[in-house]
C-alpha positions, 0 to 999 in steps of 0.5 A, spaced: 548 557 472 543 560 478 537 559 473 538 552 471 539 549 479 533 554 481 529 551 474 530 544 477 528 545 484 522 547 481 521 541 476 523 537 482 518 540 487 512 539 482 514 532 480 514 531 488 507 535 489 503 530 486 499 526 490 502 530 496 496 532 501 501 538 505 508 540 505 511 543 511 514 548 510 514 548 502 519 555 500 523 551 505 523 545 501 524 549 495 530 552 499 533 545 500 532 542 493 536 548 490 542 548 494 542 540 493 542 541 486 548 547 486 552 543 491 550 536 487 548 534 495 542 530 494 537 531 501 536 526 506 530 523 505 527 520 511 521 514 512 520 511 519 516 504 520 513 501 526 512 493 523 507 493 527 504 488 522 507 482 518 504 485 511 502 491 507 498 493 502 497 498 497 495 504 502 502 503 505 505 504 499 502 511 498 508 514 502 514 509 499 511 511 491 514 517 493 520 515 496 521 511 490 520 518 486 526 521 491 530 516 489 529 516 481 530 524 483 537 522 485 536 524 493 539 519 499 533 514 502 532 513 509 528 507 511 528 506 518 524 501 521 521 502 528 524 497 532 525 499 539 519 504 538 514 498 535 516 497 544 512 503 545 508 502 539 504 509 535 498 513 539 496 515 533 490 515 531 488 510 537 482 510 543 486 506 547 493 504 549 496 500 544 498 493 545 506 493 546 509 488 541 515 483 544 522 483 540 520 476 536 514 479 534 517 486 531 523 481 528 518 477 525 514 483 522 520 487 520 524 481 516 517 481 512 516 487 511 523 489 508 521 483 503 514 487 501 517 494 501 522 493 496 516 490 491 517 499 490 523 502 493 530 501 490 532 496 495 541 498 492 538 506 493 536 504 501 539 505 506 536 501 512 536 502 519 533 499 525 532 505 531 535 500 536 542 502 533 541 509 537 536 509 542 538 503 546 544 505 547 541 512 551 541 513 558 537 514 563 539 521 563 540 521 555 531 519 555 530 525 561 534 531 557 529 529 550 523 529 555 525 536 556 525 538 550 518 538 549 513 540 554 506 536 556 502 542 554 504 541 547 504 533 548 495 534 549 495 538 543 495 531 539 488 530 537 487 523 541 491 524 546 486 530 547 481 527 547 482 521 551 483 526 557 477 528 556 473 522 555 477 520 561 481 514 558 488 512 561 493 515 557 500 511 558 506 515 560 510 511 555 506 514 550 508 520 550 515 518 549 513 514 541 513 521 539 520 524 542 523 517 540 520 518 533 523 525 533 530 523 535 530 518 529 531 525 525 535 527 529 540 522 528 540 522 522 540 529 521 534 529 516 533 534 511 526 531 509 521 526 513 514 523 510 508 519 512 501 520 512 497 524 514 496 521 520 503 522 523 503 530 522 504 531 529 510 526 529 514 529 524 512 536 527 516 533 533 521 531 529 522 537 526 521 540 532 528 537 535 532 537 530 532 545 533 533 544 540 539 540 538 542 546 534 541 542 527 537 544 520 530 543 521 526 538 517 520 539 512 515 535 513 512 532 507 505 529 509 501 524 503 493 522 504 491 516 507 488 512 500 480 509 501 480 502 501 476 498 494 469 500 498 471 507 497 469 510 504 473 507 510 481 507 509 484 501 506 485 496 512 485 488 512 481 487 517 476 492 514 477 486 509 477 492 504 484 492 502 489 489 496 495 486 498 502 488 495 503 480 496 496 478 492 497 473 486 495 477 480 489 475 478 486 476 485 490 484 485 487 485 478 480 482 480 480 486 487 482 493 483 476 492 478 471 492 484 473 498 487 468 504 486 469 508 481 471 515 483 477 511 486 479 511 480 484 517 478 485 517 486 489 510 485 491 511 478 494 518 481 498 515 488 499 509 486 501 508 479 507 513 474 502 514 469 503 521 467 497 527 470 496 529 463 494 522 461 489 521 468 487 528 468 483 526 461 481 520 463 477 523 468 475 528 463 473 522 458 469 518 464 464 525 466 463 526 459 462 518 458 467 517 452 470 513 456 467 507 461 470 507 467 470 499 467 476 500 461 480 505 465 480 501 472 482 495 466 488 500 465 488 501 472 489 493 474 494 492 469 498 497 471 498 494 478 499 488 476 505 490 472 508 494 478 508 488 483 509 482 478 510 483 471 507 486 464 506 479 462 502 477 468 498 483 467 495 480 461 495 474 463 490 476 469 487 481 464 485 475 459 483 470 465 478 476 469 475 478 461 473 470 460 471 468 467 467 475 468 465 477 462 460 472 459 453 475 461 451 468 461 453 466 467 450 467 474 454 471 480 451 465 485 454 460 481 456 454 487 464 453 487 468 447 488 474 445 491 478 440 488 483 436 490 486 433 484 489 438 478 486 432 474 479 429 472 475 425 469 469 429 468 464 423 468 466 423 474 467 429 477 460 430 474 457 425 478 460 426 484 459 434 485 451 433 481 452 436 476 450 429 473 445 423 474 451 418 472 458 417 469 454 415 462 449 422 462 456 426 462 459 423 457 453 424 452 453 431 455 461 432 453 460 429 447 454 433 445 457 439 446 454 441 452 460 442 457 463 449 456 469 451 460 470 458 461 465 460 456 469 455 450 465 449 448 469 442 451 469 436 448 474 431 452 473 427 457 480 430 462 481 436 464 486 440 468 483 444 473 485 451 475 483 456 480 476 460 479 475 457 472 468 456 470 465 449 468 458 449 465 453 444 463 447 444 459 444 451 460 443 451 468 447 447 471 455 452 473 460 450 477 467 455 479 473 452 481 477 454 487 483 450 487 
């Protein structure tokens, strides 16, 4: 019996380590899991976010694939949005004192980000908390009592705190409490497990840190990477412009994936999708051997996403569209667009007014001649229903794309 309940510890720790960038402590979270499966208790698995931010994309979903790992694993998820500490706002990271967000804004962010983040977690396996609940209630002695447990030594042991200091830029005096706040989530809570990205390592070190000073069971800290955006170098950010949004139609998702650099491509698959290693591992394989063209497997890619945030259906509907739009080697890529506001044409006339014909007589020869083409298909009536990014050709020059 104390074989199998160590069997599955193990069989579970080697599904979580997939895509993870550091745990700490591993032999601890081992420990964790084998006692949850003896005790048929499962871990308390903790995930804070500040809804600094009405939406999310994929590489915010990096760290709730896993959460939704834990879930389907069996263990307690703890969704914890940030409301009192999106206040404050999160230091990481930054070169300069973060602007503090009203109450409407973070209420606002919160209730869209709860919309999105369920597109991958359970939503009837979270529990969602707001950090409101316990630290508005604290009082000032309560706030003075945290702050004492941490010393300013260790607090510029943070690598932006340092080197704002050194580069003499102000460093608030609320900024070192975003951390104690976050830590005393845990403590709250009493977690067994908190994750983030790599970014929040020092935050989760705190937490865990806390958790002992208040006489509990420290926390492991289990820290995923930071996914690179579609150009491959920078991390996935909208105002890069180099993001997929979770909330993108399926046709724009599965275009945007195949325009990411191919050596994202088992990176994505790996983080974000459930495809198994195996299958990916032999992927890579085949693409550095050149029996698989990297363009099939982001195919793959796409369909998978697509999947995951809308449906299989959907998935091969915009797999369909991207192949007929994109894949006739005839069409330029700088063919100029046309923004419709009618759904339905007279294409005599649309031809006309848009120059793709001299008159409405010269259209009509061209359709009837079987000039006209519509997404690669030659089209021989005079009415057309029009739909986003199609691709009208007349004669062998003369293109249009659709944007509705």
């Amino acid at each position: 019996m104390e074989t199998s309940y160590k069997e599955e510890a193990r069989r579970q720790l080697d599904l979580i380590e997939r895509g993870v960038a550091e745990i700490l402590p591993r032999e601890e979270l081992l420990q964790k899991l084998e006692i949850s499966i003896r005790d048929g208790k499962p871990l308390k698995i903790k995930l804070g976010l500040d809804p600094t931010a009405p939406d999310i994309h994929l590489g915010h979903t990096v760290v709730l694939n896993k959460m939704r790992q834990f879930q389907d694993l069996g263990h307690e998820v703890h969704l914890i949005i940030g409301d009192y500490t999106g206040l404050i706002g999160d230091p990481s990271g930054k070169s300069e004192t973060r602007r503090q967000l009203t109450e409407e804004e973070i209420i606002d962010n919160a209730r869209t980000y709860q919309e999105q983040i369920f597109k991958v977690l359970d939503p009837d396996k979270t529990i969602v908390h707001f950090n409101s609940e316990w630290l508005k209630p604290l009082q000032l002695i309560d706030v003075l009592q945290l702050a004492a447990k941490y010393t300013v030594a260790r607090m510029m042991e943070r690598d932006d705190f340092e080197k704002r200091y050194k580069e003499g830029l102000p460093i608030g005096v609320h900024e070192f409490m975003y951390p104690l706040m976050q830590g005393y989530d845990s403590v709250a809570l009493q977690c067994d497990l908190e994750m983030g990205g790599t970014d929040q390592k020092f935050n989760l070190l705190v937490g865990r840190h806390l958790l002992k000073e208040y006489g509990y069971e420290p926390q492991v800290a289990l820290m995923m990477p930071i996914l690179e955006g579609t150009d491959g170098v920078q991390k996935m950010s909208k105002s890069l412009g180099n993001y997929i949004g979770v909330t993108d139609d399926s046709y724009e998702m599965f275009g945007k994936t195949m325009s990411i650099s191919d050596s994202l491509i088992t990176r994505y698959f790996e983080l974000l999708t459930r495809v198994p290693m195996e299958e990916i591992k032999s992927m890579q394989e085949q693409m550095e051997s050149g029996t698989l063209n990297p363009r099939d497997a982001k195919i793959r890619l796409a369909m998978e996403l697509v999947s995951i945030f809308h449906s299989p259906e959907e998935a091969v509907q915009a797999m369909e569209r991207f192949k007929l739009v994109y894949s006739q080697r005839d069409i330029p890529d700088d063919i100029p667009v046309i923004v419709a506001e009618a759904s339905e044409v007279w294409l005599p006339r649309f031809f006309t007014e848009h120059g793709l014909a001299a008159s409405t007589s010269e259209g009509r020869r061209m359709i009837q001649q079987g000039a006209v083409r519509v997404n690669g298909e030659k089209y021989q009536q005079e009415e057309l229903r029009l739909a986003d990014e199609m691709v009208i050709q007349i004669g062998k020059r003369k293109f249009a794309r659709i944007k509705v």
